[in-house]
BALOBA-1460 file (C-alpha; in Angstrom, 3 decimals):
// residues 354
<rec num="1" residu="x" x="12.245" y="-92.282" z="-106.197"/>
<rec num="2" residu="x" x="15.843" y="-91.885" z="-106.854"/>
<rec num="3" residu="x" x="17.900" y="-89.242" z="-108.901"/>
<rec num="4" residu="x" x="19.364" y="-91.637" z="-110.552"/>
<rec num="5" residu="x" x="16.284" y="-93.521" z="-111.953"/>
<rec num="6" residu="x" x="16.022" y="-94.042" z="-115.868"/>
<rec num="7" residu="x" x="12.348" y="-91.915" z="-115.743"/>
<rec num="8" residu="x" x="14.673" y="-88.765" z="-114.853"/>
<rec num="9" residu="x" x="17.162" y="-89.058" z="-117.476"/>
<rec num="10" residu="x" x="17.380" y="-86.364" z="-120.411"/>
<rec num="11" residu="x" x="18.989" y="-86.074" z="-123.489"/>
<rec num="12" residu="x" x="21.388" y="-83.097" z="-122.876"/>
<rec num="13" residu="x" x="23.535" y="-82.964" z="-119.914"/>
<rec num="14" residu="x" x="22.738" y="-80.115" z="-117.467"/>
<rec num="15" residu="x" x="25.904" y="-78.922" z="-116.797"/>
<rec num="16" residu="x" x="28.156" y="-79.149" z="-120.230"/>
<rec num="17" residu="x" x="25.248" y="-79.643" z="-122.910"/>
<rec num="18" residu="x" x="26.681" y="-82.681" z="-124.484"/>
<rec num="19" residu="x" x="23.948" y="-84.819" z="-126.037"/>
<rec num="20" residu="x" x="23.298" y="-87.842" z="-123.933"/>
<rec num="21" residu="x" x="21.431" y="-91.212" z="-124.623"/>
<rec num="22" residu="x" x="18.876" y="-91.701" z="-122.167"/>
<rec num="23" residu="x" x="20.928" y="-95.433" z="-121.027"/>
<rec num="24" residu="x" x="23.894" y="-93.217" z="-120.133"/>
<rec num="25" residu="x" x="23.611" y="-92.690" z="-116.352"/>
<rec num="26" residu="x" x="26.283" y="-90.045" z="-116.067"/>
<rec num="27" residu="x" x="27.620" y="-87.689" z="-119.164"/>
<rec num="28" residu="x" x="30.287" y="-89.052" z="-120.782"/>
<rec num="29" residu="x" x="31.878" y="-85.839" z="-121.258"/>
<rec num="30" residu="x" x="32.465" y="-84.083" z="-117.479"/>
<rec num="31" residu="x" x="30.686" y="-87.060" z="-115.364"/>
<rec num="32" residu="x" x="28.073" y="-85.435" z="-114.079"/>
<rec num="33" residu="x" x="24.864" y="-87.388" z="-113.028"/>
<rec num="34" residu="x" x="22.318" y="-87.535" z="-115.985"/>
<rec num="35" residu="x" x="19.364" y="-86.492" z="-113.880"/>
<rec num="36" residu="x" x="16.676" y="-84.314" z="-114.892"/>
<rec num="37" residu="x" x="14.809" y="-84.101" z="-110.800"/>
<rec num="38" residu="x" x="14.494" y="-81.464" z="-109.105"/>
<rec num="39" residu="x" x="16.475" y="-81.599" z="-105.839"/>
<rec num="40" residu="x" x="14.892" y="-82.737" z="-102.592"/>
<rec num="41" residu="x" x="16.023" y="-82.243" z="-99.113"/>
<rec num="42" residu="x" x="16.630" y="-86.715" z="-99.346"/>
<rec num="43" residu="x" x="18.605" y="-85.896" z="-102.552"/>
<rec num="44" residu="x" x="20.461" y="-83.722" z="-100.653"/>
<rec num="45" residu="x" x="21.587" y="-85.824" z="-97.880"/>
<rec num="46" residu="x" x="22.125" y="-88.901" z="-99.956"/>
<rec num="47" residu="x" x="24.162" y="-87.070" z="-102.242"/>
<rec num="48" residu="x" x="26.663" y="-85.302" z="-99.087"/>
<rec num="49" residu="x" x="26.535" y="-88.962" z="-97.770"/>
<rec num="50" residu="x" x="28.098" y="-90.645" z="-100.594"/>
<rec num="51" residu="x" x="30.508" y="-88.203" z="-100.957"/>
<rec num="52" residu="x" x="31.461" y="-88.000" z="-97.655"/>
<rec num="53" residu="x" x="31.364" y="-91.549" z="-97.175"/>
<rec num="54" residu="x" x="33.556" y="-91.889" z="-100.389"/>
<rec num="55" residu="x" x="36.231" y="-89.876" z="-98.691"/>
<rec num="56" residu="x" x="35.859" y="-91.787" z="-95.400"/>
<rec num="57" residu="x" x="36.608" y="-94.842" z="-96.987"/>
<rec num="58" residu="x" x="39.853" y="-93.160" z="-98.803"/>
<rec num="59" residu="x" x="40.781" y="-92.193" z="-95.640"/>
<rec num="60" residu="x" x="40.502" y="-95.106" z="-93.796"/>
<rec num="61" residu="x" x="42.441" y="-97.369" z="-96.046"/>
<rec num="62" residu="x" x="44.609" y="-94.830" z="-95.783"/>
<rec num="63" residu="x" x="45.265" y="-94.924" z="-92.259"/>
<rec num="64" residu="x" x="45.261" y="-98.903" z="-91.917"/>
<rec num="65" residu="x" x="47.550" y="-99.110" z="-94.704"/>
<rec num="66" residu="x" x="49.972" y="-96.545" z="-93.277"/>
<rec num="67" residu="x" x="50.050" y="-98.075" z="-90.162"/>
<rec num="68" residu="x" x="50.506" y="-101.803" z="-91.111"/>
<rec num="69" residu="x" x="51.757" y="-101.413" z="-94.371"/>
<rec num="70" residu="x" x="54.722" y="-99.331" z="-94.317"/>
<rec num="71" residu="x" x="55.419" y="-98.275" z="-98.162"/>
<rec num="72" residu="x" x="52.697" y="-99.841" z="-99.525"/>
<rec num="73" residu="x" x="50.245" y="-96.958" z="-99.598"/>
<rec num="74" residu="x" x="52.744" y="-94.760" z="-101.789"/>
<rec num="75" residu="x" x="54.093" y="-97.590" z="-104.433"/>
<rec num="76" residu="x" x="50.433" y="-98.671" z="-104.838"/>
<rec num="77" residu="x" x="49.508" y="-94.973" z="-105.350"/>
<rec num="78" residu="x" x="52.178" y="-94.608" z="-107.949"/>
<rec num="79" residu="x" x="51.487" y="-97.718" z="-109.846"/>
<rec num="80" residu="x" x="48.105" y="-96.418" z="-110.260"/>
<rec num="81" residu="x" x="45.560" y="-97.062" z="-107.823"/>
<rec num="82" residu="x" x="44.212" y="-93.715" z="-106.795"/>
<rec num="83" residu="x" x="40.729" y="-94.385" z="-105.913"/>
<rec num="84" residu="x" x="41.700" y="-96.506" z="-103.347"/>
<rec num="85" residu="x" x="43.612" y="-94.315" z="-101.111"/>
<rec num="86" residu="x" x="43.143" y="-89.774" z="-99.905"/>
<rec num="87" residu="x" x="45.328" y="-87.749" z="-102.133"/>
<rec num="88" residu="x" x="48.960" y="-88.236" z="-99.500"/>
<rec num="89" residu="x" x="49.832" y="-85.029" z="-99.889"/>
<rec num="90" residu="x" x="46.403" y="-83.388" z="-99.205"/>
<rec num="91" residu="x" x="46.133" y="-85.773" z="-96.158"/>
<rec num="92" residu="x" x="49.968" y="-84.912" z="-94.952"/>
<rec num="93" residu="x" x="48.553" y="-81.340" z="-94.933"/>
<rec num="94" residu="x" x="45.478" y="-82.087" z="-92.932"/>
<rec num="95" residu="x" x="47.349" y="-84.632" z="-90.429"/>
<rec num="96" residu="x" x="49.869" y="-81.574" z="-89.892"/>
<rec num="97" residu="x" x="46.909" y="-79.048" z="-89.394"/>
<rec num="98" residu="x" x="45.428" y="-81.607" z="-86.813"/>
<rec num="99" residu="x" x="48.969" y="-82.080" z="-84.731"/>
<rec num="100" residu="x" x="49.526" y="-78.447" z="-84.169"/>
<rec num="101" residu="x" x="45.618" y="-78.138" z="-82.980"/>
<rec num="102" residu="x" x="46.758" y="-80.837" z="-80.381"/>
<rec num="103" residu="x" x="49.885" y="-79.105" z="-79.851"/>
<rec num="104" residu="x" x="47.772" y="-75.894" z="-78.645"/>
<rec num="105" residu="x" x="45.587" y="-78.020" z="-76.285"/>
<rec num="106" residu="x" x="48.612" y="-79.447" z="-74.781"/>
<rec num="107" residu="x" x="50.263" y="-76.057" z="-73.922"/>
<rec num="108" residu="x" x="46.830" y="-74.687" z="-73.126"/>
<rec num="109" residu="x" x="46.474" y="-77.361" z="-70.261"/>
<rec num="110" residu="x" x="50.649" y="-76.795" z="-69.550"/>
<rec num="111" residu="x" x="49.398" y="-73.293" z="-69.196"/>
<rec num="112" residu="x" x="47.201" y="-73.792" z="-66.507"/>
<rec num="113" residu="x" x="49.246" y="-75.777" z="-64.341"/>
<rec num="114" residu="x" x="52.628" y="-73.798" z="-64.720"/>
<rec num="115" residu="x" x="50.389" y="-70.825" z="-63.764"/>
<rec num="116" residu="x" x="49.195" y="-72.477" z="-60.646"/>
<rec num="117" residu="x" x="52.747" y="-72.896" z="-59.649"/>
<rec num="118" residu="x" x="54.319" y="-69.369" z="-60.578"/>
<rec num="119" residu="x" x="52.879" y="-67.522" z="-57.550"/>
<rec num="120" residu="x" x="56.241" y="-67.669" z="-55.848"/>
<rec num="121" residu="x" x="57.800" y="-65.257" z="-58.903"/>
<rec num="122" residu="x" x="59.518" y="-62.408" z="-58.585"/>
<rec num="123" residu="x" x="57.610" y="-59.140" z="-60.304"/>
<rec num="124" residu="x" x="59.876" y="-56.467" z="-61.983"/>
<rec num="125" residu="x" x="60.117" y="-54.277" z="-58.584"/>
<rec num="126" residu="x" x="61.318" y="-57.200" z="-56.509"/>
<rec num="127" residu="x" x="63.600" y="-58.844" z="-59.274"/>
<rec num="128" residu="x" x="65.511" y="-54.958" z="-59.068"/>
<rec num="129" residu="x" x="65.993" y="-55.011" z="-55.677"/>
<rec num="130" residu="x" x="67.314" y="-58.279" z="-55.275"/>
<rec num="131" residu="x" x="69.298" y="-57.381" z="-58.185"/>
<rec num="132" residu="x" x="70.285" y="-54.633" z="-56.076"/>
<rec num="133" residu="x" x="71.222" y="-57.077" z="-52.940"/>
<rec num="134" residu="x" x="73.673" y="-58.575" z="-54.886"/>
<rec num="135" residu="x" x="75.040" y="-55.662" z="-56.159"/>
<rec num="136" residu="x" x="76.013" y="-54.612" z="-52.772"/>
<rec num="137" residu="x" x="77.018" y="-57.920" z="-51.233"/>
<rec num="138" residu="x" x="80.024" y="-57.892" z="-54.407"/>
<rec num="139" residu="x" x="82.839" y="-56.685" z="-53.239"/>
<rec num="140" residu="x" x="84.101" y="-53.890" z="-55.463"/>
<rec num="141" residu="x" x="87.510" y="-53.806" z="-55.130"/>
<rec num="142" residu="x" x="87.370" y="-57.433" z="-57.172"/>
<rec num="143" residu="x" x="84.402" y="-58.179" z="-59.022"/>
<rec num="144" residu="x" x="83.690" y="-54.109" z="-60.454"/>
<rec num="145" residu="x" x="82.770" y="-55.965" z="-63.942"/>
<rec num="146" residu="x" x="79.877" y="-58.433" z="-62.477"/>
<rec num="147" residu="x" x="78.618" y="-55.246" z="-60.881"/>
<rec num="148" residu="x" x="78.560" y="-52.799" z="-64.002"/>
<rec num="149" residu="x" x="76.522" y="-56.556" z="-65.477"/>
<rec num="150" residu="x" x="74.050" y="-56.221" z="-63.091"/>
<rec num="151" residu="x" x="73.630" y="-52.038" z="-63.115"/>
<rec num="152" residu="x" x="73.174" y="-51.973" z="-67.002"/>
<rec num="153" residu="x" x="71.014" y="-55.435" z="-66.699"/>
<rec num="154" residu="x" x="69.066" y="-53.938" z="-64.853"/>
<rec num="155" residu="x" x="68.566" y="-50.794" z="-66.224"/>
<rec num="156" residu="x" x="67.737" y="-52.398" z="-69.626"/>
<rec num="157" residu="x" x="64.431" y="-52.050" z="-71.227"/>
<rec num="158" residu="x" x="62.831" y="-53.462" z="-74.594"/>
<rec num="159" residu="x" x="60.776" y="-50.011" z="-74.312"/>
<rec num="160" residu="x" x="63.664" y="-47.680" z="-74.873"/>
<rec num="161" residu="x" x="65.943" y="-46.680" z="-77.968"/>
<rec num="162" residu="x" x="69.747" y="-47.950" z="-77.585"/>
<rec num="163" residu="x" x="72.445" y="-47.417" z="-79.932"/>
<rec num="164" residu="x" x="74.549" y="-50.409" z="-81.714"/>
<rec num="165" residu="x" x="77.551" y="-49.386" z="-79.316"/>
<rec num="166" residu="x" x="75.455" y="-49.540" z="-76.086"/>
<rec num="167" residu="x" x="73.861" y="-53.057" z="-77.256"/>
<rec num="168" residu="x" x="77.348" y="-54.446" z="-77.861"/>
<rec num="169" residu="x" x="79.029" y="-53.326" z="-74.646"/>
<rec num="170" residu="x" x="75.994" y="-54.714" z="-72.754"/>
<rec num="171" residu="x" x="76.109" y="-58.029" z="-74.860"/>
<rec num="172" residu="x" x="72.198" y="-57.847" z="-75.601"/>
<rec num="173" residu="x" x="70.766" y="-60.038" z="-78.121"/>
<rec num="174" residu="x" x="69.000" y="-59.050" z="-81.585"/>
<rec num="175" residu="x" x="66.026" y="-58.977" z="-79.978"/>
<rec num="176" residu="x" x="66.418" y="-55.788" z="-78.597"/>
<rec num="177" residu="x" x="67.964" y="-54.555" z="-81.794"/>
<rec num="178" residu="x" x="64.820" y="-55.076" z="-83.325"/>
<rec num="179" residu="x" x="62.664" y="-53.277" z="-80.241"/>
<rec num="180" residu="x" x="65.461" y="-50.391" z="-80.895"/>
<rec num="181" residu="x" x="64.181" y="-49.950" z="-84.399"/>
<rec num="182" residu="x" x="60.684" y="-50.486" z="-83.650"/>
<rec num="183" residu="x" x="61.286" y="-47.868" z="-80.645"/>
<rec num="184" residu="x" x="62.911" y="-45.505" z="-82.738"/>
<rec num="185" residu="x" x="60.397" y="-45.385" z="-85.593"/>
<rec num="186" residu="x" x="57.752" y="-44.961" z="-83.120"/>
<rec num="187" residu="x" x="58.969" y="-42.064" z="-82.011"/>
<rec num="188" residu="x" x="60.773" y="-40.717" z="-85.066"/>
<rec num="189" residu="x" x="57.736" y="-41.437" z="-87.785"/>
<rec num="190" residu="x" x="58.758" y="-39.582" z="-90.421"/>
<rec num="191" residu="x" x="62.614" y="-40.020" z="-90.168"/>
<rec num="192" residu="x" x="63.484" y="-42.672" z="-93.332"/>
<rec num="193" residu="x" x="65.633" y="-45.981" z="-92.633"/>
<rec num="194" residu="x" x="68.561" y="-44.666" z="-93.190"/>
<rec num="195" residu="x" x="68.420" y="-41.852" z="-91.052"/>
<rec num="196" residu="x" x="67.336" y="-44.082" z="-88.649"/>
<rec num="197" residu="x" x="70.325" y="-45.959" z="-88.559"/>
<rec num="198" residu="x" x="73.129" y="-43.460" z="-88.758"/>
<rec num="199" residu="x" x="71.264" y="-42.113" z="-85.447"/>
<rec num="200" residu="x" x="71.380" y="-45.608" z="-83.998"/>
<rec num="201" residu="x" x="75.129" y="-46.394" z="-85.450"/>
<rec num="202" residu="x" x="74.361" y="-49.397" z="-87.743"/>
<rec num="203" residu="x" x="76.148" y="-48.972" z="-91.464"/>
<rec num="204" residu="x" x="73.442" y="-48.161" z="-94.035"/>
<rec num="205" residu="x" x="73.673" y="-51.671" z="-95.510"/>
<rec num="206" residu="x" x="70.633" y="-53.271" z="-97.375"/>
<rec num="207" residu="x" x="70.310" y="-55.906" z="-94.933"/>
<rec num="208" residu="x" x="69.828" y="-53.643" z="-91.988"/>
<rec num="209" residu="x" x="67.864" y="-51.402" z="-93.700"/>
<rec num="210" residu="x" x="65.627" y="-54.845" z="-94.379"/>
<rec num="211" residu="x" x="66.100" y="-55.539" z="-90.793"/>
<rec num="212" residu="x" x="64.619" y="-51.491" z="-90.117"/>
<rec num="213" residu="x" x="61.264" y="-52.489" z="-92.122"/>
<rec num="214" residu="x" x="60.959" y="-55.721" z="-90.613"/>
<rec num="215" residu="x" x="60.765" y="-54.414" z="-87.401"/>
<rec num="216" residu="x" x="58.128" y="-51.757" z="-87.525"/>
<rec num="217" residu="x" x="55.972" y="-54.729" z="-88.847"/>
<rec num="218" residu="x" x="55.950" y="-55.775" z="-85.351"/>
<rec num="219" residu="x" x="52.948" y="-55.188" z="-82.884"/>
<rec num="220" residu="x" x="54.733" y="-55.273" z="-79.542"/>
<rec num="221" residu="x" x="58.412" y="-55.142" z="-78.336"/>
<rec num="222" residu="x" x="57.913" y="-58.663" z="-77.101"/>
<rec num="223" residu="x" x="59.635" y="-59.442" z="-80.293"/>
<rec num="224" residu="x" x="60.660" y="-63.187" z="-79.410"/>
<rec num="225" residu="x" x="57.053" y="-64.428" z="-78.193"/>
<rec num="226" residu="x" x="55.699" y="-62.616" z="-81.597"/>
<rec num="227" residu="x" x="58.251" y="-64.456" z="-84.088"/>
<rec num="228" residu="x" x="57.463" y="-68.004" z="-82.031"/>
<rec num="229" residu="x" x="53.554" y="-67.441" z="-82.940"/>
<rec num="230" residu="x" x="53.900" y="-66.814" z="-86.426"/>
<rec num="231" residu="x" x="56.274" y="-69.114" z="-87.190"/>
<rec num="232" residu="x" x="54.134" y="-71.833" z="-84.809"/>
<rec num="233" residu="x" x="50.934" y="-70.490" z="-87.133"/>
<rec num="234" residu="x" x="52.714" y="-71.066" z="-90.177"/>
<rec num="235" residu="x" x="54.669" y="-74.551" z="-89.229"/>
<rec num="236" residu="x" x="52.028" y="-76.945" z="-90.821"/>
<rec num="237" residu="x" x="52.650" y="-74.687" z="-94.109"/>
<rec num="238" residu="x" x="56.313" y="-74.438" z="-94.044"/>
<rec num="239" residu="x" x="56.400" y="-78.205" z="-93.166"/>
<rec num="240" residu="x" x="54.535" y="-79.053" z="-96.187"/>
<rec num="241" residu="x" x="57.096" y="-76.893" z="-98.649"/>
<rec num="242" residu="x" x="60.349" y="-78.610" z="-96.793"/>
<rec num="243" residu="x" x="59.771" y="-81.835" z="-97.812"/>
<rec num="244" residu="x" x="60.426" y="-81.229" z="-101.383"/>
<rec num="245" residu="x" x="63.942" y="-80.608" z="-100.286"/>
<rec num="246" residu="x" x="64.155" y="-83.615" z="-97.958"/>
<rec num="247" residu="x" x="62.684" y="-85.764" z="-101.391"/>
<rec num="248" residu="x" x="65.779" y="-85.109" z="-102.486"/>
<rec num="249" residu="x" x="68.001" y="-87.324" z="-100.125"/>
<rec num="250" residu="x" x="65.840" y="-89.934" z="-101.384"/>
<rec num="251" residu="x" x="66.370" y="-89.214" z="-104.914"/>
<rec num="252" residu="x" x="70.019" y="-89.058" z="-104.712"/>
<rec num="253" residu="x" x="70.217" y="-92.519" z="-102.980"/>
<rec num="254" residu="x" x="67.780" y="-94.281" z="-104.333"/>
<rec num="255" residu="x" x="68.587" y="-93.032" z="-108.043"/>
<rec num="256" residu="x" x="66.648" y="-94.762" z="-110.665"/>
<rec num="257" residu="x" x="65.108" y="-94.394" z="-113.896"/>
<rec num="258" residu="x" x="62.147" y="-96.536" z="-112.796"/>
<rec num="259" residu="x" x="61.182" y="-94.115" z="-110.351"/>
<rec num="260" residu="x" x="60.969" y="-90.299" z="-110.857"/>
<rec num="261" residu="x" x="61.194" y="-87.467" z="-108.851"/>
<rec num="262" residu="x" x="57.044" y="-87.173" z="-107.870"/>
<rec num="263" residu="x" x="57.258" y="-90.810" z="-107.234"/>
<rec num="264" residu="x" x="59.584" y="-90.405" z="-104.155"/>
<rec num="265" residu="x" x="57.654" y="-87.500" z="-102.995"/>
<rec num="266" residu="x" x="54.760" y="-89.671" z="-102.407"/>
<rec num="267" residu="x" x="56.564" y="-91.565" z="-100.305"/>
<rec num="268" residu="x" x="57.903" y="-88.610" z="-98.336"/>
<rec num="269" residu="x" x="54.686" y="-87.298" z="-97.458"/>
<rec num="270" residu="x" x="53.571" y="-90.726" z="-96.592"/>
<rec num="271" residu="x" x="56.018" y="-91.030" z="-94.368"/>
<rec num="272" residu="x" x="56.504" y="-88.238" z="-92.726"/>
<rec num="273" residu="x" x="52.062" y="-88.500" z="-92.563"/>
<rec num="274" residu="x" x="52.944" y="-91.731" z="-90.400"/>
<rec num="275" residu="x" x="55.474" y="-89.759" z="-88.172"/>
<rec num="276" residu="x" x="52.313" y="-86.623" z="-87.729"/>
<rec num="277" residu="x" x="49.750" y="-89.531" z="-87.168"/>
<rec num="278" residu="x" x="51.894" y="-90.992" z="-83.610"/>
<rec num="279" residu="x" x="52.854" y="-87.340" z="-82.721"/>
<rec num="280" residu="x" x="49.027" y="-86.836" z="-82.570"/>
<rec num="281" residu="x" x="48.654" y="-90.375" z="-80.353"/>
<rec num="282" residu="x" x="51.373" y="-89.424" z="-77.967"/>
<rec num="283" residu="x" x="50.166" y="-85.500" z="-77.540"/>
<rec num="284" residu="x" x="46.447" y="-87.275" z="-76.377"/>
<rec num="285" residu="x" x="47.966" y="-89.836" z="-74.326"/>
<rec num="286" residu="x" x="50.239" y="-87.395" z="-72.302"/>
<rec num="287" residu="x" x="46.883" y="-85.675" z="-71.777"/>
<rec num="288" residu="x" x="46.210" y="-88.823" z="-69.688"/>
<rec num="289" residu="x" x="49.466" y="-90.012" z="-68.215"/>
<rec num="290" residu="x" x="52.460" y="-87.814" z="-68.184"/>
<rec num="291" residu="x" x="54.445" y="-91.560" z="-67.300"/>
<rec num="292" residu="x" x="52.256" y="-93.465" z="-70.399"/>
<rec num="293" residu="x" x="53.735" y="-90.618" z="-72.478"/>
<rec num="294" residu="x" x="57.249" y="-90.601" z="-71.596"/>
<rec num="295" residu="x" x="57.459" y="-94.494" z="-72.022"/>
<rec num="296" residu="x" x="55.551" y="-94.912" z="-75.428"/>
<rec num="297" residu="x" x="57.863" y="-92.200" z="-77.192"/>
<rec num="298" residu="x" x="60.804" y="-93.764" z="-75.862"/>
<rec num="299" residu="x" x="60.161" y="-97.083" z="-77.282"/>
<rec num="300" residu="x" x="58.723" y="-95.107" z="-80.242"/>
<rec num="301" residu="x" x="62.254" y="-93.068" z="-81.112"/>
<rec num="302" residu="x" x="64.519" y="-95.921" z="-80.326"/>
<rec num="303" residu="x" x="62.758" y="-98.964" z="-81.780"/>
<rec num="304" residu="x" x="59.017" y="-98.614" z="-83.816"/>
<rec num="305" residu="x" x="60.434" y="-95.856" z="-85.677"/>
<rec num="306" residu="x" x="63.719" y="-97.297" z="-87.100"/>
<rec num="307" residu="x" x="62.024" y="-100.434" z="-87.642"/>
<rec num="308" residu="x" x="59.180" y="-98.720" z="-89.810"/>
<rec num="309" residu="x" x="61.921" y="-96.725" z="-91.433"/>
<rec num="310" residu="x" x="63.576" y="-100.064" z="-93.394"/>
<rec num="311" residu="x" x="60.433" y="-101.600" z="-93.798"/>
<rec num="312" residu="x" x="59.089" y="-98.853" z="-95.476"/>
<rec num="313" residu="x" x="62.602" y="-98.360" z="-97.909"/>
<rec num="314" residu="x" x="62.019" y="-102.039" z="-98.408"/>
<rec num="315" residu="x" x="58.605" y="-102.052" z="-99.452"/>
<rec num="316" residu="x" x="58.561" y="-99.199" z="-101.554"/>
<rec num="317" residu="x" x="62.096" y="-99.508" z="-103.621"/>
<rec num="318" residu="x" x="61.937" y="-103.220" z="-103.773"/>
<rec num="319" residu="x" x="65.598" y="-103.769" z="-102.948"/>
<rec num="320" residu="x" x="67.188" y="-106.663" z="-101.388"/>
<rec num="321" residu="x" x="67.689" y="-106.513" z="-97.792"/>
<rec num="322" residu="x" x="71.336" y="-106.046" z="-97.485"/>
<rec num="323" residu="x" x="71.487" y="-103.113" z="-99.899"/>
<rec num="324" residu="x" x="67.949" y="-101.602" z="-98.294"/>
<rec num="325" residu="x" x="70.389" y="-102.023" z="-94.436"/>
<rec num="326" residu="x" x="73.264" y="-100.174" z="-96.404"/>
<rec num="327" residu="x" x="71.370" y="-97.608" z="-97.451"/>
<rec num="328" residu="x" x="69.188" y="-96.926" z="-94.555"/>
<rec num="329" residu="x" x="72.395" y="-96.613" z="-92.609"/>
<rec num="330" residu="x" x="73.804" y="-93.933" z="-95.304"/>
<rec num="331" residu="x" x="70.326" y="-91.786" z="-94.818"/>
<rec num="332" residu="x" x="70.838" y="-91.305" z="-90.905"/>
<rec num="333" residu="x" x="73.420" y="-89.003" z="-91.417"/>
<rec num="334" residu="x" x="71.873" y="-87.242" z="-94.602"/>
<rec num="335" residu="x" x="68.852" y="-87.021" z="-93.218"/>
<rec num="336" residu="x" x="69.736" y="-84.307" z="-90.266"/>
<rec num="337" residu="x" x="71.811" y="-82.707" z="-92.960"/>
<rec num="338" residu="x" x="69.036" y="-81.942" z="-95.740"/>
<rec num="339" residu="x" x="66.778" y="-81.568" z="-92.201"/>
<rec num="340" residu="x" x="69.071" y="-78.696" z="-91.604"/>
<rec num="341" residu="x" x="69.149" y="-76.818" z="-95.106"/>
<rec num="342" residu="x" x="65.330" y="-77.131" z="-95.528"/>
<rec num="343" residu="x" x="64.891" y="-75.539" z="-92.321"/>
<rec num="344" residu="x" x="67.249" y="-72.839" z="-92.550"/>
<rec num="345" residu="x" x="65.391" y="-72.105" z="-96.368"/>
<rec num="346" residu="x" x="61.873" y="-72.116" z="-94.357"/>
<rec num="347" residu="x" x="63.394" y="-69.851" z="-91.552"/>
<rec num="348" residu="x" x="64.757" y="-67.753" z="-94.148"/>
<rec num="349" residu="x" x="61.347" y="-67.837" z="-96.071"/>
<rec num="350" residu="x" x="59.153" y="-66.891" z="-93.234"/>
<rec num="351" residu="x" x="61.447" y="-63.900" z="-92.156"/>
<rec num="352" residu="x" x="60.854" y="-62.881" z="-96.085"/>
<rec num="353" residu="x" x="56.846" y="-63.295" z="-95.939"/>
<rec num="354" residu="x" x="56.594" y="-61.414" z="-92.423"/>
């Protein structure tokens, strides 16, 4: 017999103890089932089924409407009809989660082939004495500068300590600033940041002495691969945050009292859940076809996309198609500008939370 049959009702609910009627199937007060049964391994099951089959459904209106109903999924969720669809911004989150998963299987399998051809590299040795074959085949009477390059080039290591001065003269980038620091506090332990950089000639400013503390955080000089992980790790995340800024654009042009601020974030996420949903597509089929792949995101970028773009503007804001064209031609340009700013905030953020 069921849970949910009248001989296993009670008169005080289980979890809150409101006073029940034994006709009320669930309590009134916090919804939970009014069931007095002990719970069975089939009670069990049937219960995680209906849940998950709940959510299933969610999510697979979801999907259909995203994909052939562009708009429809967030003005129907804002005009109240909640049950019908998966939260958008908890399934923007888990579409994002599930992109850079197939982002790591692609370079995985890129990996493994680029491997496969690399056996024809140069190691470190061999790179320094061709290095050094070109040194001598300059002649020095007119090219003394290219061959001072190539000596401090190649005399250049991430493992050593170099001074602002000797950085700048051999027009090294900030990653070996940061290996400098990391370097020096390796070896100098107990010396404090600003000690550290009057030895190492940077002004005792508080953004180098940020820059200093940042550094030692690091676990290898390979400081480039290091700060492409993390960030990579934390994309999905920083994603997520960004679009409240891009929301904005939206706001701005599509300004209306009808609509507030939440309202066009729903239709952000949706969108940009669409965009996630065809990365994921095209990352499996260039697992299959390399050609397949090149041709589908072509025709993807130059005509699905725009296309989905005004009939999703349309759809949602209910405008009239000349002022929806106008529009959607004013938030090309915006677009890569707010794309900018909220990028440089989530670079800026993720330097912060290192």
């Amino acid at each position: 017999m069921s849970r949910k049959d009248t001989i296993y009702r009670g008169t005080k609910c289980l979890n809150c103890n409101t006073s029940l009627d034994i006709s009320e199937k669930y309590c009134h007060h916090c919804g939970q089932l009014n069931s007095k049964k002990r719970l069975t391994i089939s009670d069990f099951i049937e219960e995680f089924l209906s849940n998950f089959y709940a959510y299933d459904s969610r999510l697979r209106n979801s999907i259909i409407s995203i994909f052939t109903k562009p708009g429809v999924l967030a003005k129907e969720f804002n005009e109240g009809k909640r049950q019908k669809y998966a939260n958008p911004f908890r399934l923007f989150l888990s579409v994002s989660i599930i992109l850079f998963l197939t982002f790591n299987l692609n370079e995985k399998s890129s990996g493994n082939s680029t491997n496969t051809n690399n056996t024809n590299l140069l190691d470190s040795s061999e790179l320094k004495k061709e290095l050094s074959q070109i040194n001598d085949s300059i002649p020095s009477t007119d090219k003394s500068f290219i061959k001072e390059q190539i000596n401090s080039f190649r005399d250049l290591s991430k493992d050593s300590i170099y001074t602002k001065s000797e950085l700048k003269k051999n027009k090294m980038g900030f990653y070996y600033e940061f290996s400098s620091f990391r370097n020096f506090n390796r070896k100098y332990p107990n010396k404090t940041p600003e000690e550290a950089l009057k030895e190492l000639e940077y002004e005792n400013t508080q953004f180098n002495r940020f820059l200093f503390k940042k550094s030692i955080l690091f676990k290898t000089n390979d400081i480039k691969n290091e700060l492409t992980e993390y960030f990579y790790q934390k994309l999905p995340f920083l994603i997520f945050l960004s679009l409240p800024i891009i929301t904005i654009m939206f706001w701005l042009v599509f300004y209306s009292k009808k609509i507030n601020y939440t309202e066009h974030l729903v239709f952000t996420y949706t969108y940009f859940t669409f965009i996630f949903l065809c990365m994921i597509l095209f990352n499996i089929i260039g697992e299959i076809s390399e050609n397949l792949f090149e041709i589908t995101t072509f025709i993807y970028f130059i005509f699905m996309l725009p296309i989905y773009f005004y009939k999703s503007l349309r759809n949602f804001y209910g405008q009239n198609r000349w002022k929806t064209i106008l529009k959607f031609i004013l938030l090309n340009p915006l677009f890569g500008i707010f794309l900018l700013i909220s990028m440089l905030i989530m670079i800026s953020l993720g330097v912060i939370l290192f």
